[in-house]
DOBAGU-134317 format. One record per residue (C-alpha): x, y, z; residue in three letters. Coordinates in steps of 0.1 Angstrom, whole numbers, plus 5000, padded with zeros to 4 digits. Example, Ala and Ser with C-alpha at 12.3 -4.5 7.8 and 13.67 -1.06 7.14 Angstrom:
BEGIN
512349555078ALA513749895071SER
! end
This chain:
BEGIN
948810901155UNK944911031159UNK945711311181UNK948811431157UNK946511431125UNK943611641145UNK946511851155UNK947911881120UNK944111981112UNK944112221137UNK947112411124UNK945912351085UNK942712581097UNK944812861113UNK947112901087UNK944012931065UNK943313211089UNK940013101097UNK937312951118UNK935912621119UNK932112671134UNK930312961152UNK932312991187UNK935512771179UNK938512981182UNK942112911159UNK942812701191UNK939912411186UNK939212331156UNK936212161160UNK932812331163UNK931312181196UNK934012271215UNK935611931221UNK939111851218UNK940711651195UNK941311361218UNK937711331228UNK936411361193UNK939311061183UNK937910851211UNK934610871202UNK935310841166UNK937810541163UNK936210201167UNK938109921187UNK939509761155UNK938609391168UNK935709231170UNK933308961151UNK933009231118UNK936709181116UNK937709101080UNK940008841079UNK942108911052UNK942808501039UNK938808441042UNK937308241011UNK934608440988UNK931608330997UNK929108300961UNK927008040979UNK924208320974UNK920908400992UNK917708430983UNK917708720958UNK914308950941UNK913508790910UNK914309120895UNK917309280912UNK917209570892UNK913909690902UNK914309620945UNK913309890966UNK915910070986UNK915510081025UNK916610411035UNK916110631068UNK913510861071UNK914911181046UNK916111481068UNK916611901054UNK919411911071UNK922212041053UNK926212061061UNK926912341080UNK930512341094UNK933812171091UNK935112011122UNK938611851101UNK940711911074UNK938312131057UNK939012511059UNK935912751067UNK935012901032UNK936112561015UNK932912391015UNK930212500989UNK926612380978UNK926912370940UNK923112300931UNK921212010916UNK923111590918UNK924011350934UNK928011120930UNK928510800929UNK931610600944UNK932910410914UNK933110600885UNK934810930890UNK933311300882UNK935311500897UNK938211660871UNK940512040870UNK941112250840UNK944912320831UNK943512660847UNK942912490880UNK939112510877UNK937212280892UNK933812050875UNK931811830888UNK929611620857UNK926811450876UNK922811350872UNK920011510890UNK917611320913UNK914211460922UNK912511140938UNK914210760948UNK914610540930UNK914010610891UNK915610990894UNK912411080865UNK913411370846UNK917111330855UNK919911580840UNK923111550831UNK924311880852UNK928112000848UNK929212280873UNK932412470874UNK933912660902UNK934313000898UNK937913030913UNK940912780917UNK939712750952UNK935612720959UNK935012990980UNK933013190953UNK931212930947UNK930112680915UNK928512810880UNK926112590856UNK928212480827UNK926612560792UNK922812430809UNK920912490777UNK923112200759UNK923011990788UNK922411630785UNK918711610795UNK918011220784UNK917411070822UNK920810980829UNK921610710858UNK925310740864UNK928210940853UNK932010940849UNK933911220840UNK938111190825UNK940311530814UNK942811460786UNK945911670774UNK943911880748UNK941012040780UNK938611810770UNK936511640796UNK935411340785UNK931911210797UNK929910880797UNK927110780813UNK923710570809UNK920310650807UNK916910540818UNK915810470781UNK918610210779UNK921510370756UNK925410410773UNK926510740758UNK929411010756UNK929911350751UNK932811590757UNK933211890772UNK935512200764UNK937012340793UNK938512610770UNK934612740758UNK932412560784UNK930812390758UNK929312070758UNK929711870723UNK927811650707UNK926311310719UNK927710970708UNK925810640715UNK927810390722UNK925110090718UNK922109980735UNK922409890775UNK919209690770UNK918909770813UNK916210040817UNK915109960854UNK918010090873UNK917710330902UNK919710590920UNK923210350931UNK923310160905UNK926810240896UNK926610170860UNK929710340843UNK933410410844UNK935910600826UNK939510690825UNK942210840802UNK945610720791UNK948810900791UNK948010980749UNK944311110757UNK942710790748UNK939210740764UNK938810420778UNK935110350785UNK933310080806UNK929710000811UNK926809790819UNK924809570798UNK922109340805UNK922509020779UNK920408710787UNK918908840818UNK922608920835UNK924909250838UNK927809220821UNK930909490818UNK931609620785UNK934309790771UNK935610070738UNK938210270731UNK937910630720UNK941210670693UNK941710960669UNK938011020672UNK936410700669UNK935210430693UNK936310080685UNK933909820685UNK932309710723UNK933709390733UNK932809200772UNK935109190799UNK933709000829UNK935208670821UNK933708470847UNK930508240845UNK927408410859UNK925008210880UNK921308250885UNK920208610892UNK924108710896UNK925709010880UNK928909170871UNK928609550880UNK929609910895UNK932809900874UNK935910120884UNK939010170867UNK942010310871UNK945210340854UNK948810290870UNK951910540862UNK953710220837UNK949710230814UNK948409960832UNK945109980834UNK942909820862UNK939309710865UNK937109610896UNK933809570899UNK931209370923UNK929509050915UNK926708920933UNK922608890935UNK920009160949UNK920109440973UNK921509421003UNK922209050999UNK925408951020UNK926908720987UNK929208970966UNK932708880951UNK934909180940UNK936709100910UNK939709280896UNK941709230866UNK944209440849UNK945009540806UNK949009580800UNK950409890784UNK950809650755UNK946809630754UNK946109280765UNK943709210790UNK944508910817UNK942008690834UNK939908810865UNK941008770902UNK938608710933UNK939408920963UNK939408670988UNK936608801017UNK932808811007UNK931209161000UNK927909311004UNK926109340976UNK924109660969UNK923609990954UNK925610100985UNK929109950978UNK931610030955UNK934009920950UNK936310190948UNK940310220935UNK943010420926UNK946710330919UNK949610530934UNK952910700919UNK954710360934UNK952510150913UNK950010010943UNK946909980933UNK944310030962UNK940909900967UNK938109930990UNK934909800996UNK932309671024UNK932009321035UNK929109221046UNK928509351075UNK929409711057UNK932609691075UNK935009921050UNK937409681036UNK941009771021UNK943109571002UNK945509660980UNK948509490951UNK951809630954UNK953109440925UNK953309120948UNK949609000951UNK946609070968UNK947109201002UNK944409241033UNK947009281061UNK946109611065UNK943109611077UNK941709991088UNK939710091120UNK936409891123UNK934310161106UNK930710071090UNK929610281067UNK927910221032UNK929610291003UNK933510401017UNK935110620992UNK939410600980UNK941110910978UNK944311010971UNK946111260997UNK948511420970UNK951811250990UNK951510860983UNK948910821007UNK945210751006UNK942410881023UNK939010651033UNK935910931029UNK932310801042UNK929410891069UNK928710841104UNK928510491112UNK925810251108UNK924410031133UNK924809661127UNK921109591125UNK919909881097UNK922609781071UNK920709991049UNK920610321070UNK923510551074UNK925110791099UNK925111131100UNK928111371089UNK931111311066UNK933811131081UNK937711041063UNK940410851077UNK944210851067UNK946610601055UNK950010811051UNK952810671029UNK955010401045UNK952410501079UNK949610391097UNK945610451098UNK944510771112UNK940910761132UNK938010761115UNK937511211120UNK934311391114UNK935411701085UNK931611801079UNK927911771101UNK924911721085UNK922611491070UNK923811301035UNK924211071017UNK927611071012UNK928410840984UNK931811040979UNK933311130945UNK937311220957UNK939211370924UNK941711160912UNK943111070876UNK946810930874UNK947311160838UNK946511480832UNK945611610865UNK947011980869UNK946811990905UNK947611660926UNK948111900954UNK944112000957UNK942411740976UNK938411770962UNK935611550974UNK931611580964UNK928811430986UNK925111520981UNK922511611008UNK920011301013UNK916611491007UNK915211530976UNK915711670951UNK919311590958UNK922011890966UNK925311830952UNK927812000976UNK932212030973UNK935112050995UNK938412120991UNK940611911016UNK943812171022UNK946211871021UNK
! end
């Protein structure tokens, strides 16, 4: 299956007539010369071992040590390199991978959206320094062209959020609006719209006081997503009585209903409920995840999940059986397919990606993916039924905290089975992939678009467009 999806690579980058690295002929893709079965090999992890996840484990909230302030814990982090991305060595066609300027993504809330004109924005803060991002922008950039080659424009830069926003999440409705929410260093969850029609950013909303001011760069604060009407649906982190909790409002006919809590599950000392993802299923459904646990890098996470019918009621929260790592660096991450399965993925902890997913039955973890460890794995659709698992090189199982070089993505067709874990882009980053997806008013399902950002600082926000 490996060597038929580097072929299928192979032949995605001749048809595109191009390519892929100084020296590599239409007959090898890959840059450094190696073939496809070498690079496989090297690239695809034996897929037992002690990291296994075993799919019927127990959670694990028996909890460690944590900082008395978890929201104010240094990062570890490898020494920053200047290196930036340079060639694609997968899926990516030469000419299909461009540096927009200033940001950094997140894996949770999605930022990513196209314009009924097939343009392509990314709405995401600036970071000049780890960890409090000082000065942070909210910076929206468009491409110039359905495809990216051209490159990416500033959107409307003078009317740009400029109020030190942490995290972002970006939604399109029927009308061309992008809606926008995200929070700030000052405390305040916000929203804004902008018109892909003018390129015009509207005016700001506050939602209400966060009451959490000492974030850092990770801290995956916010979510959004759109109904089938153009409703907004808005999540986001508070900090009442010392904990995060998730908060929700709904944007209808032009006004936000009153926040109400979510999280519906006793917090214990030092614990918290956030990085909150949603995502809506084809039937209105909408589905919520989000990590609870302690401090940084603290090995006593539980990912919850919990799901609103189309008739608006919200059930009681699930435990995904299997404890998570809990830290700036893990999602988790979803998305729901046309067949209605919902798809989730996060690291355990031993940052070992972990996919489990409901096809209308349950909770499922009996498809485990190649052993890969990587920090913050990404969900992305693959515009057929499938998904795709976007993250970096891997990292070693004694620098949890570290991460590998490159961008890596793995496969998991319709009805199929994992693909290896396949280098598409070398450099130095920290990936933290942003894949578009929306399950309304998305114009082009077939584009398959991904943001990363270079790990020196300030940050580099950079796009690809997977050719499917």
């Amino acid at each position: 299956m490996a060597a038929s999806r580097s072929l299928l690579f192979g032949c995605l980058l001749a048809l595109a007539g191009c390519t892929a690295g100084s020296g590599a002929g239409l007959d090898n893709p890959f840059a450094d010369g190696r073939d496809a079965a070498s690079l496989d090999s090297e690239s695809t992890p034996d897929a037992a071992g002690d990291d296994a996840t075993d799919p019927g484990s127990p959670s694990d909230s028996s909890g460690a040590d944590a900082p008395a302030d978890v929201l104010d814990v240094a990062r570890p982090h490898d020494v920053p390199r200047t290196d930036v991305p340079t060639a694609p060595l997968g899926p990516f066609a030469t000419g299909s991978i461009r540096k927009a300027g200033a940001g950094f993504t997140d894996v949770s809330p999605r930022q990513l959206v196209r314009s009924d004109a097939g343009i392509l924005y990314a709405i995401v803060p600036t970071c000049s320094h780890y960890p409090e991002c000082a000065g942070a922008v909210l910076q929206a950039w468009r491409s110039s062209a359905v495809d990216v080659s051209q490159g990416f424009l500033p959107v409307d830069a003078p009317h740009a959020p400029q109020d030190g926003a942490g995290s972002s999440a970006a939604a399109l409705d029927a009308a061309g609006l992008i809606h926008v929410l995200w929070n700030t260093h000052d405390g305040m969850a916000r929203t804004a719209t902008i018109d892909t029609a003018t390129d015009r950013w509207s005016g700001v909303t506050d939602l209400e006081p966060t009451d959490w001011t000492g974030f850092g760069q990770g801290d995956e604060g916010v979510a959004l997503a759109v109904d089938a009407s153009g409703r907004s649906h808005a999540f986001w982190n508070r900090q009442v009585d010392g904990h995060l909790r998730i908060r929700y409002a709904t944007l209808d006919q032009g006004a936000w209903s009153p926040p109400a809590t979510l999280d519906d599950v006793p917090l214990g000392d030092r614990r918290n409920a956030w990085h909150p993802t949603a995502a809506f299923a084809s039937d209105g459904t909408l589905w919520l995840g989000w990590l609870e646990g302690s401090g940084n890098y603290v090995a006593d996470g539980i990912v919850r999940v919990m799901a609103r019918s189309p008739s608006g009621g919200w059930g009681a929260s699930e435990a995904i059986p299997g404890a998570a790592m809990t830290s700036i660096d893990n999602g988790p991450s979803m998305l729901v397919t046309q067949d209605g399965t919902v798809h989730l993925l996060f690291d355990d902890t031993g940052n070992v990606a972990t996919y489990w997913y409901n096809d209308g039955t349950g909770w499922w973890g009996d498809l485990p993916p190649p052993l890969v460890r990587t920090h913050d794995p990404s969900l992305g659709p693959d515009g057929r039924g499938g998904i795709f698992v976007y993250g970096h090189g891997q990292v070693p199982a004694d620098d949890l905290s570290g991460h590998g070089n490159d961008l890596f993505a793995m496969h998991l067709p319709a009805g199929g089975a994992w693909g290896a874990w396949t280098r598409i882009v070398t450099g130095s980053f920290d990936c933290s992939v942003s894949a578009r997806w929306a399950q309304f008013h998305d114009p082009r399902p077939d584009l398959l678009d991904v943001a990363w950002w270079g790990d020196a600082y300030p940050n580099e926000l950079w796009l690809g467009l997977n050719p499917n």
